[in-house]
C-alpha positions as CSV (number, residue, x, y, z in Angstrom):
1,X,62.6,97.2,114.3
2,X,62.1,95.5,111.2
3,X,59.0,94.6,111.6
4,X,58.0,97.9,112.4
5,X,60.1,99.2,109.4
6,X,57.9,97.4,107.2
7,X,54.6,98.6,108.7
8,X,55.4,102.1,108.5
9,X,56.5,101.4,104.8
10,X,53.1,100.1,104.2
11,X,51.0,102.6,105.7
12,X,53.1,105.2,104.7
13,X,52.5,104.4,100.8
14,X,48.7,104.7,101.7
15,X,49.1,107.9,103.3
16,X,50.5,109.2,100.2
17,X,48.3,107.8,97.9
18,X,45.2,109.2,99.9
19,X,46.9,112.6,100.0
20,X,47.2,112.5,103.9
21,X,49.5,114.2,105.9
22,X,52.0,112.1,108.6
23,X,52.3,114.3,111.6
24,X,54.4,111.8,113.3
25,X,55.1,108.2,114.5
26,X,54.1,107.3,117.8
27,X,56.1,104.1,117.9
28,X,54.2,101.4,116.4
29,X,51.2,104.2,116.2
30,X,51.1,106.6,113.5
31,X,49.1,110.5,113.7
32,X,48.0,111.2,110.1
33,X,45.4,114.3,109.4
34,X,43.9,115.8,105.7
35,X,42.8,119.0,104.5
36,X,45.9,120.5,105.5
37,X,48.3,121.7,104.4
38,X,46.8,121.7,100.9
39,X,43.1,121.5,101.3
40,X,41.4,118.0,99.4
41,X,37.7,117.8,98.3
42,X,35.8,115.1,100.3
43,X,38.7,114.8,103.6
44,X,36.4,112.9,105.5
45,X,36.1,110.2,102.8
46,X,40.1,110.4,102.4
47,X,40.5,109.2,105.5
48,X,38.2,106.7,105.6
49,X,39.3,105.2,102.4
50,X,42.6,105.0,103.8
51,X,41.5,103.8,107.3
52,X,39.9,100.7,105.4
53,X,43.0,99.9,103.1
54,X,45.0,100.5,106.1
55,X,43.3,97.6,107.6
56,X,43.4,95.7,104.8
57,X,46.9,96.4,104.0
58,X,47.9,95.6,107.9
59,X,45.8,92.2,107.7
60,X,47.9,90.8,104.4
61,X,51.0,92.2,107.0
62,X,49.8,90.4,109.5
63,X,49.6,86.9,107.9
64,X,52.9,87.4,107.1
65,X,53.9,88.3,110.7
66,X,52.2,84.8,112.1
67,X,54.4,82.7,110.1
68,X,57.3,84.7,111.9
69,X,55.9,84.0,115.4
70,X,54.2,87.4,116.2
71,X,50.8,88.2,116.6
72,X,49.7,91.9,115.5
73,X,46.7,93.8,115.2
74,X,45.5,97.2,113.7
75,X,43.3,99.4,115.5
76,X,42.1,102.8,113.9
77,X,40.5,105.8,115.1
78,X,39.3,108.4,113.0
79,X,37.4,111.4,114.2
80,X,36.8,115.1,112.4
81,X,36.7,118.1,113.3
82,X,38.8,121.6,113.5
83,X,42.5,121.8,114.7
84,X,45.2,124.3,115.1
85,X,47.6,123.9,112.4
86,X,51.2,124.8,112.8
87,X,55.1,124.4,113.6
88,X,55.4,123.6,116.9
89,X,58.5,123.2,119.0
90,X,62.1,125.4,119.2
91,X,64.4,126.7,116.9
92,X,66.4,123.8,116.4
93,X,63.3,121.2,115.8
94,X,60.6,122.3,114.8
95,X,57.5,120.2,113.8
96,X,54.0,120.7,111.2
97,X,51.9,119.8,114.0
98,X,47.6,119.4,114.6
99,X,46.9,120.5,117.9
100,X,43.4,120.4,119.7
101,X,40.7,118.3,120.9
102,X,40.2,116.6,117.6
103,X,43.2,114.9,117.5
104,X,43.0,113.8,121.1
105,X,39.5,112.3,120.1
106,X,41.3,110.4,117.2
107,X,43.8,109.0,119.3
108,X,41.6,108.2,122.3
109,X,39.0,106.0,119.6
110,X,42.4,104.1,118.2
111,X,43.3,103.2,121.8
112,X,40.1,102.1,122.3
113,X,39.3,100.0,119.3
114,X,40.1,96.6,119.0
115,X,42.6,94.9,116.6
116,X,40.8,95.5,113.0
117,X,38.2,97.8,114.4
118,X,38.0,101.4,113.1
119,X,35.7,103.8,115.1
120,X,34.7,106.9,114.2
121,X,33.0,110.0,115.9
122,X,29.2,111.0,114.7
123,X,30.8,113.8,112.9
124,X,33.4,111.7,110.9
125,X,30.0,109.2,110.2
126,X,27.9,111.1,109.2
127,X,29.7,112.4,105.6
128,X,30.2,108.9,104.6
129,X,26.9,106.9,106.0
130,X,25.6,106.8,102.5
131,X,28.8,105.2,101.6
132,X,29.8,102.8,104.4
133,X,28.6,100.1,106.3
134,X,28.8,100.6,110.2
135,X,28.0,98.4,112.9
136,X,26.5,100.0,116.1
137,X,29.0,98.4,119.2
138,X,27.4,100.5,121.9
139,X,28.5,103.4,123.5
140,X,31.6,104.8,124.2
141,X,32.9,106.8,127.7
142,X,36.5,108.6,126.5
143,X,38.8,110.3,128.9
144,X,38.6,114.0,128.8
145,X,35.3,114.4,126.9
146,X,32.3,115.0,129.0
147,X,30.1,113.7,126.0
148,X,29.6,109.9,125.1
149,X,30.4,108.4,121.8
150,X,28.5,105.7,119.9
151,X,31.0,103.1,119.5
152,X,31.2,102.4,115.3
153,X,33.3,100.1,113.4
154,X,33.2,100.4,109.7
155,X,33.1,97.3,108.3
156,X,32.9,98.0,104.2
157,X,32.0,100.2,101.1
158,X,28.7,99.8,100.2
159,X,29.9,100.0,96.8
160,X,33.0,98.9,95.0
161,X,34.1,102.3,94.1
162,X,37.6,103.5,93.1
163,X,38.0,107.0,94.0
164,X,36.9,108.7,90.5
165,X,39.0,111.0,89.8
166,X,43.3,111.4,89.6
167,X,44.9,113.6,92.2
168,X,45.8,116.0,89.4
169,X,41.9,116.8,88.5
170,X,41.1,117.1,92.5
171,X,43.8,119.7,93.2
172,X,42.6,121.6,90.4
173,X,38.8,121.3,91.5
174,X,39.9,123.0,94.8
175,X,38.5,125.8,96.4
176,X,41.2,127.7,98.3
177,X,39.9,129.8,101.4
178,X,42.4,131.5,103.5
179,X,41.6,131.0,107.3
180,X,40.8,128.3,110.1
181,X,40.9,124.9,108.1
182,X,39.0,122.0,109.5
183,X,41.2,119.3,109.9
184,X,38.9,116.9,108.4
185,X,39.5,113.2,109.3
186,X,42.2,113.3,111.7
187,X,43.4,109.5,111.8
188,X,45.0,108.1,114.9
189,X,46.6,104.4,113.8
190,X,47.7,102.2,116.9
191,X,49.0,98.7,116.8
């Protein structure tokens, strides 16, 4: 538990700092979406940013872990696209929840990745190809989608770029629409 303690304290100070949302642990897996419940400019790039650090972050963990006898690996999947976004559950637990195909997506490409891969859906690519990186792996058959995915790893930033501006100026940049939010750059995190 304390090693697991630790990783969740790791990931969950990127989470914050990329102004993600944690849906919820999934044991040593985490389910993190953006753009909701406060919209962000540039989701898709969020969570990539944080996908990267994440593996970063987990690789310095990691190191650490060896010397303790355990051997343990990140694997990220990060997909976009729109979700239902609610409470979920019964009066006396009731969850913020992302529900829809999206998030299965996200979760399916973290199960399927290997330890320090991050594979993203053509959608989640495309916003950030200029920006990224990506090797081709071949394709990809997921349970319960009828469609085929190129299987992607992002490997770097083109550029060294800190993100440009504070969180302060981007919440005041935003452009608040009532309605269906896209919940851009669902992240599924498994170990």
């Amino acid at each position: 538990m304390a090693l697991l303690r630790e990783f969740h304290e790791a990931m969950g100070k990127l989470i914050f700092a990329y102004e993600g949302t944690l849906e919820r642990f999934t044991g040593d897996g985490l389910m993190v979406f953006f753009n909701d419940p406060e919209p962000i400019p540039q989701p898709v790039e969020h969570a990539v940013r944080m996908a990267l650090a994440m593996r970063e972050q987990a690789a310095q963990l990691g190191e650490h872990w060896r010397k303790l006898g355990y051997d343990l690996g990140l694997a990220i999947g990060v997909a976009q696209g729109f979700a239902t976004m609610g409470a979920i559950g019964f009066e006396a637990r009731l969850d913020y929840a992302a529900i829809g195909s999206v998030t299965n997506l996200a979760a399916r490409l973290g199960a399927e990745a290997n330890a320090g891969e991050i594979l993203v859906n053509g959608k989640t690519l495309a916003p950030v190809e200029s920006l990224v990186r990506v090797e081709s792996l071949g394709v990809l058959e997921l349970k319960g989608f009828r469609r085929r995915f190129l299987r992607t790893a992002s490997l770097a930033w083109r550029q060294h770029d800190a993100r440009s501006s504070s969180a302060k100026e981007r919440r005041q940049s935003l452009n608040r629409h009532p309605g269906p939010r896209d919940s851009s750059g669902d992240l599924s995190v498994s170990d």
